[in-house]
NUSEKOL-191381 format. One line per 8 residues: number of its first residue (from 1); for each residue z negated, y, x of C-alpha. Coordinates in nm, 2 decimals, padded with zeros to 4 digits. Layout:
# residues N
NUM) Z:Y:X  ...
//
This chain:
# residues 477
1) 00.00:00.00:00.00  00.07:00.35:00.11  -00.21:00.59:00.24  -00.18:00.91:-00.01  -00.30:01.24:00.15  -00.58:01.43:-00.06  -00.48:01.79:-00.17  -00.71:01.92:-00.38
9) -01.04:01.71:-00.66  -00.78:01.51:-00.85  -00.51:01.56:-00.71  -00.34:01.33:-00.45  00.01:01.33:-00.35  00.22:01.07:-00.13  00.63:01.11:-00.01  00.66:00.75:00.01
17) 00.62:00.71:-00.38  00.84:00.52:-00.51  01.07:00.56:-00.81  00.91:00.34:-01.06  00.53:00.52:-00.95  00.71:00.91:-00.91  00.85:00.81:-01.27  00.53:00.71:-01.42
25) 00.36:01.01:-01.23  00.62:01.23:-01.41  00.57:01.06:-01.74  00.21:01.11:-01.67  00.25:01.46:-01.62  00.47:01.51:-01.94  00.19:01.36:-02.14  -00.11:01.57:-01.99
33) 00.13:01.88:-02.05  00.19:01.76:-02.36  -00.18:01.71:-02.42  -00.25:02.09:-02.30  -00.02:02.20:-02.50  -00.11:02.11:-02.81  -00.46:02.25:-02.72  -00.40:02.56:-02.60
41) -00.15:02.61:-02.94  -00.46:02.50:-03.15  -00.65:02.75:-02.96  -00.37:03.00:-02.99  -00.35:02.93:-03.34  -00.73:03.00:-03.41  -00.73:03.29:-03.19  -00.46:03.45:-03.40
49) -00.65:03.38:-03.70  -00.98:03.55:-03.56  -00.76:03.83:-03.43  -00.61:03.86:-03.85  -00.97:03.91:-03.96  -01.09:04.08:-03.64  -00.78:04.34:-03.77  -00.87:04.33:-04.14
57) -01.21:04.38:-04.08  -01.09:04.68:-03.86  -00.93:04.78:-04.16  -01.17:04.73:-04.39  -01.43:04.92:-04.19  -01.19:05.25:-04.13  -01.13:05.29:-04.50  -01.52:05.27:-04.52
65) -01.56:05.48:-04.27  -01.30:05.69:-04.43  -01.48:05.67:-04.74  -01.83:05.75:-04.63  -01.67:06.09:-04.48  -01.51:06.15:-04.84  -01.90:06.03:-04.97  -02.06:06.30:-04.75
73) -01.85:06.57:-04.82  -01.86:06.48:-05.18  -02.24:06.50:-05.15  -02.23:06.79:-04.99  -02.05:06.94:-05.24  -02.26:06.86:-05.51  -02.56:06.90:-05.38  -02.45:07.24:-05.32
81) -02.31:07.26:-05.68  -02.68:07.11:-05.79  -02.86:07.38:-05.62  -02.65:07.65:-05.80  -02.72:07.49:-06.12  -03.06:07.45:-06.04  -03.08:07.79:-05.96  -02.92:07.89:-06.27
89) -03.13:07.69:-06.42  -03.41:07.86:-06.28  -03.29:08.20:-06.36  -03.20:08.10:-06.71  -03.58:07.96:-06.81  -03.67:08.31:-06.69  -03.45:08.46:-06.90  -03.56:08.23:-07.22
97) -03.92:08.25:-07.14  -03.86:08.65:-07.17  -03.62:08.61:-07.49  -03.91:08.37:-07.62  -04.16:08.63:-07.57  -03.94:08.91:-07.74  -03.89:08.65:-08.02  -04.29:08.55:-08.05
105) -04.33:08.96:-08.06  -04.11:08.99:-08.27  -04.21:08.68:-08.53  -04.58:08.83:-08.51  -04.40:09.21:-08.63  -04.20:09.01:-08.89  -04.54:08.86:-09.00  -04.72:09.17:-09.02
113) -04.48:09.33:-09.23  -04.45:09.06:-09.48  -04.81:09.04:-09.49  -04.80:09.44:-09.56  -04.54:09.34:-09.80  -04.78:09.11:-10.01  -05.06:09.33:-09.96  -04.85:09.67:-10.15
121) -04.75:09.41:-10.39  -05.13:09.37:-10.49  -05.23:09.73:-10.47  -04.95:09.79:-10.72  -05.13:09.53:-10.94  -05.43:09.77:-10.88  -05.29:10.12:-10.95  -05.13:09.96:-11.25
129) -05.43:09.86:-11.37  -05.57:10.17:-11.30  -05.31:10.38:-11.50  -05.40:10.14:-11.83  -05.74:10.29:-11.77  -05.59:10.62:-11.75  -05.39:10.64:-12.07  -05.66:10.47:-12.24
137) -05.91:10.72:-12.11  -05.66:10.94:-12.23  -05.63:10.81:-12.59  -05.99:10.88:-12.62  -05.97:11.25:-12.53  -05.66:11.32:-12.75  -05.84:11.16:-13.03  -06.16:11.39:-12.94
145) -05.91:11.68:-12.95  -05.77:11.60:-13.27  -06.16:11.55:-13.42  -06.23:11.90:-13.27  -05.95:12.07:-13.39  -06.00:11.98:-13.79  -06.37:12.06:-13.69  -06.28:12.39:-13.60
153) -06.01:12.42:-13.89  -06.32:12.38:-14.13  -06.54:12.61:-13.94  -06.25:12.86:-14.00  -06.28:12.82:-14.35  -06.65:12.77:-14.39  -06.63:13.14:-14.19  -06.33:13.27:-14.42
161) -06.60:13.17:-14.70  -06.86:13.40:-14.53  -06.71:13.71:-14.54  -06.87:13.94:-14.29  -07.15:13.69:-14.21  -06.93:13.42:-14.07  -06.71:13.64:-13.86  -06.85:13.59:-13.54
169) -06.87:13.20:-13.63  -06.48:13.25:-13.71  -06.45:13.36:-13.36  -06.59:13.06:-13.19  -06.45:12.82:-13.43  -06.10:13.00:-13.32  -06.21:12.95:-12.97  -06.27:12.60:-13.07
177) -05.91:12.51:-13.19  -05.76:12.65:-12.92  -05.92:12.47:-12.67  -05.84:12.17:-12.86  -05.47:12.26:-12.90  -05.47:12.32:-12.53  -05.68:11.94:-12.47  -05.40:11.82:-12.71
185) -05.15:11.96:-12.49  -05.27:11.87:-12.17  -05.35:11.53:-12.29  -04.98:11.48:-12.37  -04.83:11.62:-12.07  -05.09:11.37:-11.89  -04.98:11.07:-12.13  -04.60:11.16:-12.02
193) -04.70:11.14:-11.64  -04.87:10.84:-11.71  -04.57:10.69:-11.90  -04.38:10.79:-11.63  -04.59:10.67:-11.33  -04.63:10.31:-11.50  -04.28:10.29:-11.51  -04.28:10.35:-11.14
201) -04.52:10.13:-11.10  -04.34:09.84:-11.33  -04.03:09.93:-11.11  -04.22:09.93:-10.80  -04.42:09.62:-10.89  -04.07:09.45:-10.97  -03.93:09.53:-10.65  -04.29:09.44:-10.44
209) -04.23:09.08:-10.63  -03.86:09.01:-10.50  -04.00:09.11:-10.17  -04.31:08.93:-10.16  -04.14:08.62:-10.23  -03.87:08.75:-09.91  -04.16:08.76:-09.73  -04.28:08.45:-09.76
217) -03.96:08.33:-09.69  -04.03:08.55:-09.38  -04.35:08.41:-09.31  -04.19:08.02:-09.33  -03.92:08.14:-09.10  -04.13:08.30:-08.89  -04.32:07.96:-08.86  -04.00:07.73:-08.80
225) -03.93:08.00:-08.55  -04.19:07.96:-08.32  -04.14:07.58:-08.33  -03.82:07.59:-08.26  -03.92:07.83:-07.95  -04.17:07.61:-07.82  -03.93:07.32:-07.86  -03.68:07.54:-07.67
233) -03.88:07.61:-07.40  -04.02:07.26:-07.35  -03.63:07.14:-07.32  -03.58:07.40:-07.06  -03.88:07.33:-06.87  -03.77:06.98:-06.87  -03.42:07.07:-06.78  -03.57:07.27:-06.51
241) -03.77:07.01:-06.40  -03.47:06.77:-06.41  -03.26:06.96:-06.22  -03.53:07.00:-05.91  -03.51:06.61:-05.87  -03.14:06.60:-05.91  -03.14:06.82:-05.64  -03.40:06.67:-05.45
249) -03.22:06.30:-05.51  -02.88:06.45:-05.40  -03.05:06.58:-05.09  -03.20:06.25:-05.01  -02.86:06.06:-05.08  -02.66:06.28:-04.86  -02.94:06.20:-04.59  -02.85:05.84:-04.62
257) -02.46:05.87:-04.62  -02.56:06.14:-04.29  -02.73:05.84:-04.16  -02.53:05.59:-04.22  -02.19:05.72:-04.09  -02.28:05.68:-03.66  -02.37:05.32:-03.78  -02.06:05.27:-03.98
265) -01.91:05.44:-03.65  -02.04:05.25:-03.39  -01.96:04.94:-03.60  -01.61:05.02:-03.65  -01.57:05.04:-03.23  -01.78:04.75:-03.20  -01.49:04.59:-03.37  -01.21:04.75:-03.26
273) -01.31:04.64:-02.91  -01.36:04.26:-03.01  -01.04:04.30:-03.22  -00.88:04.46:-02.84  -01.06:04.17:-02.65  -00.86:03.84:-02.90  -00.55:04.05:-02.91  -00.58:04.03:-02.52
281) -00.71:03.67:-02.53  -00.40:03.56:-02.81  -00.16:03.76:-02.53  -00.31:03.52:-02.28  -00.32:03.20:-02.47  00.06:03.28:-02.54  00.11:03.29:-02.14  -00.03:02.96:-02.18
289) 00.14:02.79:-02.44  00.45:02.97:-02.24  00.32:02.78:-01.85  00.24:02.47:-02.06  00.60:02.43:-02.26  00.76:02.55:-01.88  00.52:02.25:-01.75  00.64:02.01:-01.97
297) 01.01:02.11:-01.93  01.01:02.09:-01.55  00.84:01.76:-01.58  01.14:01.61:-01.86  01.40:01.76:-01.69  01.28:01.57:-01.36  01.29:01.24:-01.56  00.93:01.22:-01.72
305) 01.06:01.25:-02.09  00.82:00.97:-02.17  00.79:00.94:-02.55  01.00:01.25:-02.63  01.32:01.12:-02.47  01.49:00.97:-02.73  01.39:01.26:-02.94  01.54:01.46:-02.65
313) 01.88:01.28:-02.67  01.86:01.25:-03.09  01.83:01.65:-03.14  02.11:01.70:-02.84  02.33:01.49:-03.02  02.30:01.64:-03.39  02.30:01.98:-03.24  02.68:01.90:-03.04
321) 02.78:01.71:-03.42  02.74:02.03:-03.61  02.91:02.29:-03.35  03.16:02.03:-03.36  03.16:02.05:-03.76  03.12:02.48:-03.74  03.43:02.47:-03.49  03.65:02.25:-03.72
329) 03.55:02.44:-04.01  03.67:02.79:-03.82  04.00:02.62:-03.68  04.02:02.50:-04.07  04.03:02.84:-04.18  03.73:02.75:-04.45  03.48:03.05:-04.27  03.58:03.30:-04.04
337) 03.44:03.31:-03.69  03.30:03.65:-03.84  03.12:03.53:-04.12  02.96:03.24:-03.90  02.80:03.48:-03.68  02.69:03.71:-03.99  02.37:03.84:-03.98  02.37:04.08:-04.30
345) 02.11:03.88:-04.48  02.10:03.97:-04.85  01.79:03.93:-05.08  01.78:03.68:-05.37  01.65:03.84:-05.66  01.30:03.77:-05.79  01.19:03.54:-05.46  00.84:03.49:-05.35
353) 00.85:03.44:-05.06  01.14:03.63:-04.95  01.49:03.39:-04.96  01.88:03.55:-04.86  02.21:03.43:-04.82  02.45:03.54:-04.53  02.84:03.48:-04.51  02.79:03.13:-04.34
361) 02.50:02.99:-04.63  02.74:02.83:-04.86  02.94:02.65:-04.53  02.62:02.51:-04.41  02.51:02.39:-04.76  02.84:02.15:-04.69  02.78:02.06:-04.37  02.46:02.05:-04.25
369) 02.30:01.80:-04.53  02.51:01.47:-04.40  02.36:01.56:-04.06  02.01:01.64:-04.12  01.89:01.43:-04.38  01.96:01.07:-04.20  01.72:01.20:-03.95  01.39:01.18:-04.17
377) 01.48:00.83:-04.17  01.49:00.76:-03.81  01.14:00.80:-03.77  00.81:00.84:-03.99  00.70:01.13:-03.71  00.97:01.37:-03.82  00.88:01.58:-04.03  01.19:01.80:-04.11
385) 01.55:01.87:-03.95  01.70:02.22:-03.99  01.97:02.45:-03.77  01.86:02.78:-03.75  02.02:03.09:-03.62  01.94:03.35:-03.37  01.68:03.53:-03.60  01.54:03.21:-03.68
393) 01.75:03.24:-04.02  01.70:02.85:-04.16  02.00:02.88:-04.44  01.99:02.52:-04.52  01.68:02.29:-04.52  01.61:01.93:-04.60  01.59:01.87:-04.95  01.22:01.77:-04.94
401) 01.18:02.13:-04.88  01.45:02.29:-05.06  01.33:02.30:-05.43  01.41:02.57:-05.68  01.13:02.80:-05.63  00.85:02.87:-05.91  00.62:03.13:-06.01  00.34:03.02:-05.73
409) 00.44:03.20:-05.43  00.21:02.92:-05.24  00.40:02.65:-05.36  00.72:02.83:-05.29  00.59:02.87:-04.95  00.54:02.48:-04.91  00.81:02.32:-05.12  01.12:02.61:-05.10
417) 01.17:02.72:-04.76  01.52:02.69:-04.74  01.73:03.04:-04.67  01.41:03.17:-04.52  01.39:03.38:-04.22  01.13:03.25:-03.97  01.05:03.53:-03.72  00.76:03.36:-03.57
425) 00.74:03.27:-03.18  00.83:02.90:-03.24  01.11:02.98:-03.49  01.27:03.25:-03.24  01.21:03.07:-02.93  01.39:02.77:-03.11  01.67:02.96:-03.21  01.75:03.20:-02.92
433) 01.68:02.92:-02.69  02.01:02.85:-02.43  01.88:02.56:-02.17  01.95:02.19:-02.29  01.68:02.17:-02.45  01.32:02.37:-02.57  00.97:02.17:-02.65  00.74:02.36:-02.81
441) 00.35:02.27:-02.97  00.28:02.45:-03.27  00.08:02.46:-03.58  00.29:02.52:-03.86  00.17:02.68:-04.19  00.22:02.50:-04.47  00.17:02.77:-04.72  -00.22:02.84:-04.86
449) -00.38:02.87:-04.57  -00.28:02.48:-04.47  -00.18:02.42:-04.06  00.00:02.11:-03.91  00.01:02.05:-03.57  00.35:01.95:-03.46  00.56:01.98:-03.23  00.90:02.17:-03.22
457) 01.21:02.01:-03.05  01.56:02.20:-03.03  01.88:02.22:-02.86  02.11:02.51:-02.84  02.44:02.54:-03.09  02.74:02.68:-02.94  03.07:02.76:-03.12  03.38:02.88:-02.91
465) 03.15:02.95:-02.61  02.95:03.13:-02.84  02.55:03.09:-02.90  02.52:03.02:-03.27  02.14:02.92:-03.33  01.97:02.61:-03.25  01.88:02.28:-03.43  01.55:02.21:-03.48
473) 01.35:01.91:-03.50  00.97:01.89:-03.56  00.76:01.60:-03.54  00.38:01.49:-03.56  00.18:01.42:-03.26
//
């Protein structure tokens, strides 16, 4: 046996190898690349996940810290807004504790009056009783008067009688009648001021009634008005005291959103720098995935194809069958050389996800079915056999996956991927790809938040010296 030098823990290599051992060594290699590769993709694959939320939570924290900014200035509006209320508030008590004070001064005026009002309306009762007593008093006297005066008409005839003897009685008893015609007089000109001052009075009285009932009417008011005074100014000494804890809330609130926007801050760079640091570590895991596929390239390409060779040679072979069929159709005049290379992709109406046609979609529909679907057949790894072109357009798919889409965009995703654009790394890479041949790990998404690992085997397609797309073939592990 050959003595193999040491170069390194591990690592041991000898120039007398012989074919048969530098082939297994090769094969050997093709597998541990293989092997990294698929763990640096599924480490890839969860870094790009971490670094989706890492961004949406990026996202989610500027709008709040958008939002508390908007809350704070908000706050600080109204809070400025609630002391100007509460000022006016202020003010305006003052004001109704004055206009309640004018009010209660002026109830208690409005009170005395109509108690004034219902006190005339009994002295009237008074003076009208006292002019009864008047024109009775009266009565008597002109009844006196008219007793004295036929008195004193009979003394004036007893004196007549007389003669000469009764003339100085004459002269009294004239005296006498004349005082009573002047009584008789003066009682009648005091029985018409009478008559006329009782029907004052009745007037007067009349009047003093109407208002002493207004005045009660006053006095009620005068009553509901005060209540409704103290009930005013218990509302705005409530109001008042309302607004001083609005105020005094609003203050304390815009404290907290003050308080809580450095922390919202220094959360949102917190994040930002661990979104920075797995975008960096996703940049370097792609380096990987891109040393491990270069790995695992060298190592077929010198002859350690192991277990992807006949794959190797399978998706080499389809891919030189359907340039062959793309030429023929050209030289056939069935699609022009410009409508194979199209790349105007138009939209088909109402599809979730995203579908479109091109000039070349209705040539591949013909052609590419009778070379992609024996495939699945071959062996129970593959998973799915589809050309794609240099954007990674996929026009025509196997018909596992080519079902008329639905109304679940998640089952569309899964079961209708056919005239889809795949702009991903692996899709692009596949495509755009001009060496013999391109294995790649990756973990495909199946639509819901659903990965496969798989891995991604394409060779070139060239029409007329010209690089069309690639055919891709994926298969499990």
């Amino acid at each position: 046996m050959p003595v193999r030098k040491q170069h390194g823990p591990g690592m041991q290599h000898d120039p007398s190898l012989t074919a048969p051992e530098a082939t297994r060594e090769l094969a050997s290699l093709t597998r541990g690349a293989s092997a990294l590769g698929r763990e640096v993709v599924d480490v890839a694959g969860f870094l790009q996940a971490l670094d989706a939320r890492s961004r949406s939570q990026l996202t989610s924290l500027t709008e709040v810290g958008r939002a508390s900014e908007n809350v704070a200035a908000a706050t600080a509006r109204v809070t400025g807004d609630i002391r100007d209320v509460a000022q006016s508030a202020e003010e305006a008590g003052a004001r109704v504790d004055g206009s309640i004070g004018t009010l209660s001064q002026s109830g208690q005026a409005a009170r005395e009056l109509a108690r004034w009002v219902q006190s005339v309306h009994a002295e009237n009762d008074l003076v009208a009783e006292m002019l009864e007593a008047v024109k009775t008093s009266n009565g008597q006297i002109a009844s006196i008067a008219r007793q004295v005066n036929i008195l004193a008409v009979n003394a004036k005839i007893e004196a007549a009688r007389a003669g000469d003897a009764g003339r100085g009685f004459a002269i009294v008893a004239e005296a006498i009648n004349e005082l009573s015609r002047q009584t008789g007089a003066a009682v009648e000109a005091i029985s018409g001021n009478v008559a006329r001052m009782s029907e004052w009075i009745e007037t007067l009285n009349a009047g003093a009634v109407s208002t002493s009932r207004e005045a009660e009417t006053v006095l009620s008011g005068a009553e509901s008005a005060d209540a409704a005074l103290s009930e005013i100014g218990a509302h705005v000494t409530r109001l008042r005291g309302a607004t001083a804890r609005i105020a005094q809330d609003m203050a304390q609130a815009g404290a907290a959103v003050d308080q809580l926007r450095p922390t919202v801050a220094d959360l949102q760079g917190s994040v930002s720098e661990v979104a920075r640091g797995v975008d960096e570590a996703s940049r370097r895991c792609d380096r990987l995935v891109d040393g491990s596929e270069a790995i695992l390239q060298h190592a077929v390409a010198l002859g350690g194809s192991g277990e992807d060779g006949p794959m190797i040679a399978l998706v080499q072979d389809l891919a030189g069958r359907i340039a062959q069929q793309f030429e023929a159709a050209v030289d056939q005049r069935r699609i022009s050389l410009e409508a194979l290379f199209d790349t105007q992709y138009t939209p088909v109406p109402g599809s979730d996800p995203q579908q479109v046609t091109t000039g070349f979609t209705k040539l591949t529909d013909e052609v590419l079915p009778p070379i992609q679907e024996p495939v699945l057949d071959r062996d129970p790894r593959i998973v799915f056999c589809a050309a794609v072109d240099r954007n990674g357009y996929l026009p025509t798919h196997n018909a596992r996956f080519s079902r008329p889409q639905g109304t679940d965009p998640v089952w569309n995703a899964a079961n209708s991927r056919n005239r889809r654009i795949f702009g991903d790394r692996v899709g692009l890479k596949a495509g755009r790809n001009t060496r013999p041949f391109l294995l790649q790990v990756y973990r495909r998404d199946m639509g819901g938040g659903a990965f496969v690992m798989m891995k991604d085997l394409s060779a070139p397609i060239t029409v007329r010296g010209r690089h069309w797309g690639g055919l891709r073939l994926a298969y499990r592990f």
